[in-house]
Legacy VTK file of the C-alpha trace (Angstrom):
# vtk DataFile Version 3.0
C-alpha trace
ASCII
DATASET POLYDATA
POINTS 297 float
-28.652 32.154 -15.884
-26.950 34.424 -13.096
-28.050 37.517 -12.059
-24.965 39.252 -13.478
-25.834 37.716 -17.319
-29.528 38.970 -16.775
-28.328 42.282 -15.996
-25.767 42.644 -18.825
-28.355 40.890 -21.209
-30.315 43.982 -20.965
-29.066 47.131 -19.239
-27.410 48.390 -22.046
-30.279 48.338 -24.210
-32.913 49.580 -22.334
-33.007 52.923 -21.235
-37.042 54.425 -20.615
-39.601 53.465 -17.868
-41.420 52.235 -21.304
-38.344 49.938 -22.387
-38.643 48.137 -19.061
-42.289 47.858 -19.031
-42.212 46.133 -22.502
-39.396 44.314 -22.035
-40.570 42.698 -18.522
-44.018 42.089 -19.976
-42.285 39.897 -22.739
-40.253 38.358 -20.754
-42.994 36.907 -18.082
-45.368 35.942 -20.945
-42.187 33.855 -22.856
-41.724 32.479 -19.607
-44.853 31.277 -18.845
-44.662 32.262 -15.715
-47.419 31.534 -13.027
-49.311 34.629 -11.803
-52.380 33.097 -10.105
-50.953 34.918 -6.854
-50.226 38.109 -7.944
-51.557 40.380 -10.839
-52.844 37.462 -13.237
-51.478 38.753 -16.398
-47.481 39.255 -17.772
-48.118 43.447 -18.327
-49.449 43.952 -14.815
-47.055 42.121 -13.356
-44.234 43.960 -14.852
-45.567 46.955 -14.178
-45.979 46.436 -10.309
-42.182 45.262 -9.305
-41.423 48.144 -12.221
-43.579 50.823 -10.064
-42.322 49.873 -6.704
-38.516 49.444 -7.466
-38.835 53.393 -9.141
-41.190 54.308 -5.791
-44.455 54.759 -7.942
-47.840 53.525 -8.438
-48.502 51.185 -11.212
-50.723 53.636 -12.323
-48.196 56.373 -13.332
-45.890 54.881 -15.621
-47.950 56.280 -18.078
-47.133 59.788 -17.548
-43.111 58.538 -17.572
-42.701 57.004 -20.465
-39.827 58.398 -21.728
-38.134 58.714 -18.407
-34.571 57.467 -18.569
-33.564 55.762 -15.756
-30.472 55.790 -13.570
-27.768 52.974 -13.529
-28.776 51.699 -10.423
-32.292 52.510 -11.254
-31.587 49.826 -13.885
-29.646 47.466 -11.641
-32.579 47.298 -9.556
-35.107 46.860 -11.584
-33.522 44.110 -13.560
-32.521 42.576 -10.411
-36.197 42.193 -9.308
-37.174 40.951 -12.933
-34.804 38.252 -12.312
-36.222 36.779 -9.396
-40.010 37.282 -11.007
-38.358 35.894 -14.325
-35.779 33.243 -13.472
-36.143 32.313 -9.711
-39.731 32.666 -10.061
-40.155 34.482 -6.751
-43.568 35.754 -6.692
-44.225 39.330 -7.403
-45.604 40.199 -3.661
-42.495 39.094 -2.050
-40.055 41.200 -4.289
-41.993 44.343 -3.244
-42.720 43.119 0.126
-46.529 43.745 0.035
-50.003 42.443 -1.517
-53.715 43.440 -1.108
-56.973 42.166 0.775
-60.106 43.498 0.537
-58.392 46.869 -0.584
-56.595 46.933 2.150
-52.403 46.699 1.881
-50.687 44.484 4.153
-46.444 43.322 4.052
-45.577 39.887 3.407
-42.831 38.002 2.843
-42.409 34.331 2.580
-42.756 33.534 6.012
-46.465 34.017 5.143
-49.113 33.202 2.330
-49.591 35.745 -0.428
-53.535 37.159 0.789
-55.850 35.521 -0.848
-59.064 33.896 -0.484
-62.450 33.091 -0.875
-63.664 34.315 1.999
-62.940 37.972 1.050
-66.445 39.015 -0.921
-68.346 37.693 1.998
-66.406 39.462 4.684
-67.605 42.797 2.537
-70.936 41.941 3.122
-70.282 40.909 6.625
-71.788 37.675 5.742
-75.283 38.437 5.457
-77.739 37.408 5.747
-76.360 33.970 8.008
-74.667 37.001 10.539
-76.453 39.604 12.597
-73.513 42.022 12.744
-74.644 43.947 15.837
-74.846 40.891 17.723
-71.074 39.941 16.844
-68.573 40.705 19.518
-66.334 38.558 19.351
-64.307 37.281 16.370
-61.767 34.267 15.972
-59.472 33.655 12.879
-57.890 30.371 12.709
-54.452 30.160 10.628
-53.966 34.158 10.183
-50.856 33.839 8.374
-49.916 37.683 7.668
-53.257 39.011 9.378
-54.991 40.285 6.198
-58.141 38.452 7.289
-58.042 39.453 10.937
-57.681 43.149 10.258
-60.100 42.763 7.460
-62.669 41.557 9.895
-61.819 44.270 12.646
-62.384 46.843 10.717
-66.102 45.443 9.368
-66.943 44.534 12.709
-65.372 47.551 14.884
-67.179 46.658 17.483
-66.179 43.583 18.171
-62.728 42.053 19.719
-60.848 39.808 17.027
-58.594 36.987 18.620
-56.192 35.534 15.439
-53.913 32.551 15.986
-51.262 30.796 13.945
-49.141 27.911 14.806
-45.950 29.255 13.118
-44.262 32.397 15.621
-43.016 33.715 12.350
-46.253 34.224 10.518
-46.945 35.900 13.927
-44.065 38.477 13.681
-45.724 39.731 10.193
-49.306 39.364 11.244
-47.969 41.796 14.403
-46.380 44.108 12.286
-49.284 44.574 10.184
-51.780 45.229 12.805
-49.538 47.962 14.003
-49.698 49.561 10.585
-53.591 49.159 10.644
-53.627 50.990 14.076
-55.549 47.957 15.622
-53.378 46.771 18.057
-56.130 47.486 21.016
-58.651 45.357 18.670
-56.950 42.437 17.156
-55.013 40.100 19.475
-52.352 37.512 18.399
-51.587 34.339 19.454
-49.411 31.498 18.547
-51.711 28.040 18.747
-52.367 24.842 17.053
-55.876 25.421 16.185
-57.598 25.828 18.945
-54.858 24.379 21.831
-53.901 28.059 23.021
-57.590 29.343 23.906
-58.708 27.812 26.687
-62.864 27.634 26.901
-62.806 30.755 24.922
-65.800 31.717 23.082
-66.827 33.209 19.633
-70.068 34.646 17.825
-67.975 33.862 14.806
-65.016 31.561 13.786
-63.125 32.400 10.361
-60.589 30.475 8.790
-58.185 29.563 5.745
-56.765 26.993 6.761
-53.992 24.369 4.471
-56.114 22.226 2.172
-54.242 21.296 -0.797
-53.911 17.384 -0.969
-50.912 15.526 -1.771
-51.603 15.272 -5.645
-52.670 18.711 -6.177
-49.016 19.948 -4.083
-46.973 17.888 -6.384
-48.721 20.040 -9.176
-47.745 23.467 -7.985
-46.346 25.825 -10.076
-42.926 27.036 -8.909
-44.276 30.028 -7.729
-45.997 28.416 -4.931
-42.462 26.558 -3.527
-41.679 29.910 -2.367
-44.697 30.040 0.285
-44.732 28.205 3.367
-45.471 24.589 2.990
-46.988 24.248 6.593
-49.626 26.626 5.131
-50.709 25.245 2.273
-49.946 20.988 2.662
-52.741 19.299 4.002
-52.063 15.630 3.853
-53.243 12.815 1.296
-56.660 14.096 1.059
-56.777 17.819 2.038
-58.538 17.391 4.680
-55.421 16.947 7.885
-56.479 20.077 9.210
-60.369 20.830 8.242
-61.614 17.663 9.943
-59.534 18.819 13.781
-61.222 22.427 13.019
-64.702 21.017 12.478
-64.586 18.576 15.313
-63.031 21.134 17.804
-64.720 24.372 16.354
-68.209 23.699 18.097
-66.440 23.887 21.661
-65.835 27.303 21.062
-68.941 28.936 19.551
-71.253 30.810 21.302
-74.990 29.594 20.763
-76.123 31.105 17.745
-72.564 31.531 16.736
-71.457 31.150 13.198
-68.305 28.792 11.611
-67.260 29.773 7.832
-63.971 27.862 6.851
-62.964 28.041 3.235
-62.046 24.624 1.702
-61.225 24.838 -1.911
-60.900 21.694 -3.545
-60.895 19.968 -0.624
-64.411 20.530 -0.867
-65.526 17.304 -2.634
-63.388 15.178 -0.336
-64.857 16.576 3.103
-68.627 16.050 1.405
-67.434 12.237 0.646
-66.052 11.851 4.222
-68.444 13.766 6.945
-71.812 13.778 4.614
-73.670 14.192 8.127
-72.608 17.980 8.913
-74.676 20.456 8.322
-72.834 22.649 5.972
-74.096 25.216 3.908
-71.759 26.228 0.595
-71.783 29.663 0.319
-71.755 30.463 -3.664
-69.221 32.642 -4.405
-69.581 35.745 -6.451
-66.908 34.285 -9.628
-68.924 31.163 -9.270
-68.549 27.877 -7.570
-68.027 27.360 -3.853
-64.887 25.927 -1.657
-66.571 28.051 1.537
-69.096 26.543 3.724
-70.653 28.112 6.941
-72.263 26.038 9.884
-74.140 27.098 12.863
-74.511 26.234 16.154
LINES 1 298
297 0 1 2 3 4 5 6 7 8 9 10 11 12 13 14 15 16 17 18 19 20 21 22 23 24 25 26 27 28 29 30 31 32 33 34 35 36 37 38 39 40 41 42 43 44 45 46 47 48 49 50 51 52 53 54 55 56 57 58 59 60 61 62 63 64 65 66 67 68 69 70 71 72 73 74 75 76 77 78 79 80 81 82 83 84 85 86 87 88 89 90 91 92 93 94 95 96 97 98 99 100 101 102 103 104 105 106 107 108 109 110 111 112 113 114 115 116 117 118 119 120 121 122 123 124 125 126 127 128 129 130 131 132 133 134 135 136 137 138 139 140 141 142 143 144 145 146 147 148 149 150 151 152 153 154 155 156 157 158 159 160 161 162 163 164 165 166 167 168 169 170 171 172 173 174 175 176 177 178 179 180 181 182 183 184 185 186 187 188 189 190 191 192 193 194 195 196 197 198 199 200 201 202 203 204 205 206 207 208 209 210 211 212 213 214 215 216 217 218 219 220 221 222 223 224 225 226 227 228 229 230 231 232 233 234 235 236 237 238 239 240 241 242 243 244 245 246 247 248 249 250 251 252 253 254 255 256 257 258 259 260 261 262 263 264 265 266 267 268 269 270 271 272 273 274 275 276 277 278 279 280 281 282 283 284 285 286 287 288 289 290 291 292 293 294 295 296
């Protein structure tokens, strides 16, 4: 369908802020769309792209119900249902932002939609396996749009936070994000293959997200995901094409005593099977399960 049926399709028959919220809700659940990166269920999402493309908060459609909207209102909003709907464009790149940790950062699809399992134990500044007062210096491997970086510089504001990413464009939105955040004097970016960029650089801690999803699991993806950057998610036949150059490289850069905690989703069973040796501890995560493990030096 082109964007000029979807349009016609509707904008004559729906007039109120509550028209569109229906109306988008039952359109994304009769889709079966995918919303495992955005607000997990049809009604939410609608109501987000609805919110931003009227300049609101999710929040307040409530109170304007029985709002009529404008015609371009309209054209807008059923423009941005479209690419949810039909394109399946993910919800955080049609209003340009998403949340981490509370926190709002931009993206677009020159970066991953934030998200990961990392995020509870940055809250708790990764107690009890990290003395936070002895943490000065931070290093995020594969920062993508910066979420985690910034994340991490403001729970540890005393410490410097180095984030690198191979791809310069992930860079340009990571940049423009810690501008927002006001951290520019705290969080420095560079671009690097892993590690290739820093030198003998040193860390009290090493974060990362980096790509794990095998070949299998990639061929699986919902549409949604075809819209994110492939380099950031693909990580070869097993998942593991980029955790096993981290592990064997990470150690060259910790400070003694310093701390490693990668996240490895379901690439998880296949590092255990291939390097049962390393001393990894799985961090249980709060929903249950693991896909995180920490090492120390």
């Amino acid at each position: 369908m082109r964007l000029e049926q979807y349009i016609h399709l509707a904008e004559h028959t729906l007039s109120s802020v509550g028209d569109f919220r229906r109306w988008g809700a039952s359109r994304f659940a009769a889709a079966r769309l995918d919303f495992s990166q955005g607000q997990q269920n049809p009604r939410a999402e609608a109501d987000l792209i609805l919110a931003r493309a009227l300049h609101l908060e999710p929040e307040d459609l409530g109170d304007f119900s029985n709002a009529r909207l404008l015609p371009e209102e309209k054209h807008l909003v059923l423009n941005h249902f479209y690419q949810r709907e039909i394109l399946r464009r993910p919800a955080a790149y049609i209003t340009g932002e998403a949340w981490f940790a509370g926190l709002r950062f931009m993206v677009d699809e020159r970066v991953l939609i934030p998200r990961s399992l990392i995020e509870p134990f940055i809250e708790e500044g990764f107690a009890p396996w990290v003395d936070e007062t002895r943490v000065r210096r931070i290093l995020e491997i594969g920062t993508g749009s910066g979420c985690m970086a910034i994340t991490l510089a403001l729970r540890f504001p005393h410490a410097d936070v180095d984030a690198v990413d191979i791809s310069p464009d992930a860079l340009n939105v990571a940049r423009a994000n810690v501008l927002q955040h006001g951290l520019e004097d705290q969080v420095q970016l560079y671009q690097s293959d892993l590690f290739s960029a820093l030198g003998g650089q040193r860390y009290d801690l090493i974060i990362s997200n980096p790509p794990y999803v095998d070949a299998a699991a990639m061929a699986e993806l919902p549409p949604e995901y075809t819209h994110e950057p492939r380099l950031a998610l693909a990580a070869g036949t097993d998942g593991l094409e980029c955790l096993l150059p981290l592990l064997e490289q990470a150690p060259q850069h910790l400070e003694a005593g310093g701390v490693l905690i990668v996240e490895t989703g379901d690439a998880e069973i296949a590092l255990s099977e291939q390097r049962p040796e390393l001393p990894l501890i799985w961090l249980e995560h709060p929903a249950g399960g693991s896909g995180v493990f920490l090492m120390t030096t």
